[in-house]
C-alpha positions in Angstrom: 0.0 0.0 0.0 1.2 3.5 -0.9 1.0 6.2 1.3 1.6 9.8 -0.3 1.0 13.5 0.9 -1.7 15.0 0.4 0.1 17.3 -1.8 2.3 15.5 -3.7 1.4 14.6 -7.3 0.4 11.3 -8.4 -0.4 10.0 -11.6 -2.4 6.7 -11.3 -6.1 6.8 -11.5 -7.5 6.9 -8.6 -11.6 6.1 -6.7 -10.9 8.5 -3.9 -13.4 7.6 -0.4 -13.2 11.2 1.2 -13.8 11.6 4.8 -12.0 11.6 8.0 -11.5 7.8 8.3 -10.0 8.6 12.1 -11.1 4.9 13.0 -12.2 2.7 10.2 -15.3 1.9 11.9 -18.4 -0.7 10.0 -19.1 2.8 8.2 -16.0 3.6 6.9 -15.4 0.6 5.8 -18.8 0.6 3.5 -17.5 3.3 1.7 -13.9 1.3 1.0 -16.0 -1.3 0.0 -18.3 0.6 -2.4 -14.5 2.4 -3.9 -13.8 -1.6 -4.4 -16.8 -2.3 -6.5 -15.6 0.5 -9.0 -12.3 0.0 -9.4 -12.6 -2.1 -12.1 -15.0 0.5 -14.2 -12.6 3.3 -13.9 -9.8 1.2 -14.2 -8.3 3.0 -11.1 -6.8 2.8 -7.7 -8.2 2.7 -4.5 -6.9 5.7 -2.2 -8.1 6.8 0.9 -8.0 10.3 2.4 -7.1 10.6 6.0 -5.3 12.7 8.8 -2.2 11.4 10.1 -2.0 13.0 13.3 -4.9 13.7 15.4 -7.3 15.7 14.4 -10.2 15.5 16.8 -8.1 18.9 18.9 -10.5 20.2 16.1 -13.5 18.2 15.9 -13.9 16.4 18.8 -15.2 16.5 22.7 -13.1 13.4 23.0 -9.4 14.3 22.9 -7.0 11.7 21.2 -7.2 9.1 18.6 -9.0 5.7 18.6 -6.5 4.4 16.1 -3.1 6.1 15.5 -2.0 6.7 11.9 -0.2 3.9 12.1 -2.7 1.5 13.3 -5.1 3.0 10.6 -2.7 2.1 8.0 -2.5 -1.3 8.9 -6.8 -1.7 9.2 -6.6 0.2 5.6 -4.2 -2.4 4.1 -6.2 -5.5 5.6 -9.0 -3.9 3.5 -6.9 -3.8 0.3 -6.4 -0.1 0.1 -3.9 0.9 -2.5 -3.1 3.9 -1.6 -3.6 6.3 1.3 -3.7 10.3 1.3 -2.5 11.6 3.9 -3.0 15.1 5.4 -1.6 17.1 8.8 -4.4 18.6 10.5 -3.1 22.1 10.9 -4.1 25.7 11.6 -3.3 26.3 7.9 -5.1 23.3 6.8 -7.8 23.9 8.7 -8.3 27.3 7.3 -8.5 26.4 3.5 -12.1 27.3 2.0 -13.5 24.1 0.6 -12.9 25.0 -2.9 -9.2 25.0 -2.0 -9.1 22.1 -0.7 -11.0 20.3 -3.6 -8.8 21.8 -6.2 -5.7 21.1 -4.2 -6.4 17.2 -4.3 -7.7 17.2 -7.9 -4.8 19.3 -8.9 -2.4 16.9 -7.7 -4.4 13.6 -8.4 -6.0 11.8 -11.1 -9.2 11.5 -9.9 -11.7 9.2 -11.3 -14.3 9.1 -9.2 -15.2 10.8 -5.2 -16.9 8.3 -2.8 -18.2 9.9 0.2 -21.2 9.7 3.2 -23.9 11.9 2.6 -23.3 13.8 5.2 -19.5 14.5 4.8 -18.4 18.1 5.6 -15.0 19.8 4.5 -13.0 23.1 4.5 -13.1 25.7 6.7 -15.7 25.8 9.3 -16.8 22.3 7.9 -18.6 24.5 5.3 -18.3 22.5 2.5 -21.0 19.5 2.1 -22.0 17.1 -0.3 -24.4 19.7 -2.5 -21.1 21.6 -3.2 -18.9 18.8 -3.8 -21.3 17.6 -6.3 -21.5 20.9 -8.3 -17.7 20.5 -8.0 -17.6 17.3 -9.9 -20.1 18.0 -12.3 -18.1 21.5 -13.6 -14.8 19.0 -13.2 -16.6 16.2 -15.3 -15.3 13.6 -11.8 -18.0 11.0 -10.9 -19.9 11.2 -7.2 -21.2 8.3 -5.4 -22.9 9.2 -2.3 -23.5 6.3 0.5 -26.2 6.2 2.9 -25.2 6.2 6.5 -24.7 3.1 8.3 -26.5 2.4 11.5 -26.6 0.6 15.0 -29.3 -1.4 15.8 -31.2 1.3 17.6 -30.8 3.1 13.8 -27.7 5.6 15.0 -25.6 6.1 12.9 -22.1 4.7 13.1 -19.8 7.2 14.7 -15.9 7.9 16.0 -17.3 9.9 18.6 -19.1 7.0 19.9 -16.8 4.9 19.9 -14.7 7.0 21.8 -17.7 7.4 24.1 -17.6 3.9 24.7 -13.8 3.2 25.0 -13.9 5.4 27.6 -16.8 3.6 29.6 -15.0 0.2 29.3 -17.7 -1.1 26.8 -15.3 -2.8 24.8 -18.2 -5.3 23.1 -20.5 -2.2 22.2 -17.0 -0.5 20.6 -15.6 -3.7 18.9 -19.3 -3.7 17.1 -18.8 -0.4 16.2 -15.3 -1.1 14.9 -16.3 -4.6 13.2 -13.4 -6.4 14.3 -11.4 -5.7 17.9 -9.5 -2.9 19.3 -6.5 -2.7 19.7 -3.0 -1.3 21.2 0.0 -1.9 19.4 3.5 -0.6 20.8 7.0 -1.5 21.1 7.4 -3.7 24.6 9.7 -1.8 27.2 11.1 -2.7 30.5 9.0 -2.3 33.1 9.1 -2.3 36.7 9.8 -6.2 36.7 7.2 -6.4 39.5 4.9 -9.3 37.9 7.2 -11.8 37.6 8.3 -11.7 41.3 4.3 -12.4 42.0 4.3 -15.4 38.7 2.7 -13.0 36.3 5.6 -12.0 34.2 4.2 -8.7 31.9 4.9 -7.1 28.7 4.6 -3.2 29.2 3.4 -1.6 25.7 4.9 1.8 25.2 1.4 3.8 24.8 1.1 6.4 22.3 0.6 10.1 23.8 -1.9 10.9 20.9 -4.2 8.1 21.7 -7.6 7.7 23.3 -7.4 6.3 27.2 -9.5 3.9 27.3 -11.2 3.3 30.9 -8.5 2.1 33.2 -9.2 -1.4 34.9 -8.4 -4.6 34.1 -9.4 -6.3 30.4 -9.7 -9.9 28.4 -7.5 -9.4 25.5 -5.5 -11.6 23.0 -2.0 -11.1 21.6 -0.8 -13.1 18.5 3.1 -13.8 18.9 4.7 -15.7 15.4 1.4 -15.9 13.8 0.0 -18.3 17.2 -2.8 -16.7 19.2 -2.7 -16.1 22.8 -5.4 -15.1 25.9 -4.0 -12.5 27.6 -5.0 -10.4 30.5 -4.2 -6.4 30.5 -4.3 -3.5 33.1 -4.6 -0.5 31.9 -3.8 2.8 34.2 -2.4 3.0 37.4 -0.9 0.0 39.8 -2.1 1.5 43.4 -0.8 -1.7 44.8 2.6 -0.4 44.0 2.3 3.3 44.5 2.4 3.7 40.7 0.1 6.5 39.4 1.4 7.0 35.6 -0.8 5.3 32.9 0.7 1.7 32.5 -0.2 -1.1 29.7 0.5 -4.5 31.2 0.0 -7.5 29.6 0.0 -11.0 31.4 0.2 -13.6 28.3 -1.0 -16.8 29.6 1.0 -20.4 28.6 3.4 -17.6 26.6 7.4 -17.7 27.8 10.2 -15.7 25.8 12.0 -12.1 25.3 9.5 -9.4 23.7 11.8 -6.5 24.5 11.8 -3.8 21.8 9.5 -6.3 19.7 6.4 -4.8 18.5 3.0 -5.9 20.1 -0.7 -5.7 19.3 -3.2 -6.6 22.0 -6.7 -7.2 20.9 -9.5 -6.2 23.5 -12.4 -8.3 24.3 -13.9 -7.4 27.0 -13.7 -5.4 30.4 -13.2 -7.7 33.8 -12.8 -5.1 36.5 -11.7 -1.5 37.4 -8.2 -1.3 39.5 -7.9 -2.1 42.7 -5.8 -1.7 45.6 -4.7 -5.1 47.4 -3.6 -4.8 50.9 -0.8 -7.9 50.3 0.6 -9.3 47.2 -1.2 -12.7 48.1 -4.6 -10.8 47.9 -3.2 -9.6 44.5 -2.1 -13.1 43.7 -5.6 -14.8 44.1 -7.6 -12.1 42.2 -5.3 -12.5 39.0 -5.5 -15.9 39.5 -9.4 -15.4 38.9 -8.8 -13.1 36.4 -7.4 -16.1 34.2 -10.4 -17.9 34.7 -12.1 -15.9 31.9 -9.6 -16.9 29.3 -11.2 -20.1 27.3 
């Protein structure tokens, strides 16, 4: 998958899906379909617009990202994406009227065809909408294909913003629906405070990105693939009161897993929420309630 600035010029043909794609939920992901179905009549790429930093500082209550760029990248190219767009959410960026930034992407890409929800917004003030952008294409002779919403079963519509709502509630199931497919963390494993393994839960500490959403702090099911095998896991995430450690930690117990992950790369999948944090009076007390945590591990 190629990944190219948003203003450098390409000259492939190109089905563009515009919008924010800040966490590739079930409704982005039926507009990257739709782009699929028509590569073939244009004969084009698939690209995909997105920001890659955060840009919710701009558009969101909920500060921080779901996915970071990264992790978006590697959702996109699970979904066959050839190419992604990105853009810096800026100041300057977010200033540009949304003629400019129309004519900016169509001045630097071959653009076949726009696919987009029918309620995207652009440019500045989020004043550009999908009755402009198709006047746009009609005077640029570009082809529009404008996709319904895609809703929850109580007929929302799919949304970053709730899915942030939920991560932050520790509704993993309700945000995993959302997403179609788990969240997850991925960072490079650092040394920790070597504390688990003196107790018989040895831990691999994921370096946690600054830009991304906190999810609720407590104690989670999770899984962690390690050379392509799959493994239960158990994860805390926030604070270990026990040990008089307030910073934001990501630990992650692997269960029937032995070896070096330091400085390797790790994804943990969420599955569900066991418990909020708690502080144990002795590390026995500790012991026996992670030894109950494991129980929820099939």
């Amino acid at each position: 998958m190629k990944v190219s600035p948003f203003n450098q010029k390409t000259t492939n043909p190109v089905v563009m899906c515009l919008g924010a794609f800040d966490s590739v939920h079930i409704g982005h992901k039926s507009l990257i379909k739709k782009a699929q179905e028509l590569k073939a009549k244009y004969l084009a790429d698939l690209c995909v617009f997105t920001f890659n930093n955060d840009h919710s500082v701009f558009a969101s209550k909920f500060l921080g990202e779901v996915f970071t760029f990264e992790e978006r990248l590697v959702r996109l190219e699970n979904m066959v994406v050839d190419e992604v767009c990105e853009a810096k959410m800026s100041p300057e960026f977010a200033s540009l009227s949304p003629k400019e930034f129309l004519t900016q992407l169509i001045d630097n890409r071959h653009i076949r065809a726009f696919v987009c929800g029918k309620d995207f917004k652009f440019g500045k003030n989020a004043k550009g909408n999908v009755e402009l952008l198709k006047e746009f294409c009609n005077k640029k002779n570009i082809d529009l294909f404008v996709c319904d919403f895609v809703t929850d079963n109580l007929g929302n519509k799919i949304a970053t913003t709730t899915i942030k709502e939920h991560l932050v509630n520790g509704e993993i199931i309700s945000a995993n629906n959302l997403l179609g497919d788990k969240y997850f963390i991925s960072g490079k494993v650092v040394e920790g405070r070597r504390v688990g393994r003196t107790l018989g839960f040895p831990t691999a500490n994921i370096e946690f990105s600054p830009t991304k959403l906190r999810p609720k702090s407590g104690v989670y099911l999770t899984e962690v693939i390690i050379d392509n095998k799959k493994y239960g896991a158990i994860t805390n995430v926030g604070s270990a009161p026990t040990f008089n450690q307030e910073n934001c930690l990501i630990e992650t117990h692997i269960k029937n897993f032995s070896g070096d992950l330091y400085e390797k790369k790790l994804t943990v999948y969420f599955c569900d929420y066991i418990r909020p944090i708690m502080k144990f009076s002795t590390k026995e007390e500790l012991i026996n309630q992670l030894n109950e945590d494991l129980k929820v591990i099939k």
